[in-house]
N, C-alpha and C positions, 0 to 999 in steps of 0.2 A: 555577467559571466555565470555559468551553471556549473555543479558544482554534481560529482555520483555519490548517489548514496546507495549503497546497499543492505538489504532487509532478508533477514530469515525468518518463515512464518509456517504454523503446519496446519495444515489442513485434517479433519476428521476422516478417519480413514473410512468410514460408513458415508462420508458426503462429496469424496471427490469429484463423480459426477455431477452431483449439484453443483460444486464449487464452479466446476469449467465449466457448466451450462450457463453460469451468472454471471460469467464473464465475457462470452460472447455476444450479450445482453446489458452492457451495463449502458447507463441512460446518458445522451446525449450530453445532459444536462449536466451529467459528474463529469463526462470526459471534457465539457468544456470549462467547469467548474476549476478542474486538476490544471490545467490548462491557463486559463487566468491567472492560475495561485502562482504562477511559476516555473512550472514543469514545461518540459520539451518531449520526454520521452520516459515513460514507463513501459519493464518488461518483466515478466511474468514466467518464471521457468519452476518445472516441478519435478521430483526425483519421489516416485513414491510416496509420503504424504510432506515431504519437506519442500516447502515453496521458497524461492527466490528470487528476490525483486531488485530491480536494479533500475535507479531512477536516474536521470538527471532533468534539474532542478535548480532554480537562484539562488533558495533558502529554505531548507527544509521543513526547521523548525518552524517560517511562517505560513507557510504553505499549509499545516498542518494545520496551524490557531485559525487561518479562514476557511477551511473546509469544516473544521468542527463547527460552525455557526449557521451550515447551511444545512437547510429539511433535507434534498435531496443525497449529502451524505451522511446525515445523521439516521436513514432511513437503510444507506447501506451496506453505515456501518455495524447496525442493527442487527442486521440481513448475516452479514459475512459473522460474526458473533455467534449465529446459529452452527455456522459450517467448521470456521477455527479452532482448534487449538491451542493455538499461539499466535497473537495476534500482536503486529508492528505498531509504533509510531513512537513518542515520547511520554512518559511514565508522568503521573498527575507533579511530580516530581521537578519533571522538567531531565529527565534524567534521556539521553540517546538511546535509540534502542537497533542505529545503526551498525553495520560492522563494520570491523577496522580494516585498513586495506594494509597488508602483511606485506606483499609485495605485488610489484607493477614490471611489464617491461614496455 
């Protein structure tokens, strides 16, 4: 059963374009990679330089520990490092870096 997570993240306001061109772009490889780990659906919305991401997913938190171990996203997340400002996932911590859902209908 999948489970949504949602992410605020910003983008450099000098790299937006970049940002959306690498996205258009991102390599088969991660999207089947994301894919494997558990995901069903990532989306991608942006207001200016504030990103937001809305996943759904089995398990976030593993999803995450197997994508860090692979070259092809260790390479994009690299990549997107260059372009962010604020950058999602879980803190060396282990800490969420999810938001809360406040209300639903």
């Amino acid at each position: 059963m999948s489970t949504r997570v949602a992410l605020h993240t910003k983008v450099r306001a000098n790299r937006i374009q970049e940002y959306e061109a690498a996205h258009r772009e991102v390599p088969a490889e991660l999207r089947e990679a994301i894919r494997a780990a558990g995901a069903t659906s990532w989306t991608i919305w942006r207001s200016g330089t504030d990103l937001f991401h809305l996943i759904e997913v089995e398990d976030y938190p593993k999803m995450i520990a197997e994508l860090n171990e692979l070259p092809v996203n260790i390479a994009w997340q690299a990549r997107m490092a260059e372009l962010l400002d604020v950058v999602h996932d879980y803190s060396s911590e282990g800490a969420d870096a999810s938001l809360p859902v406040v209300w639903e209908l």
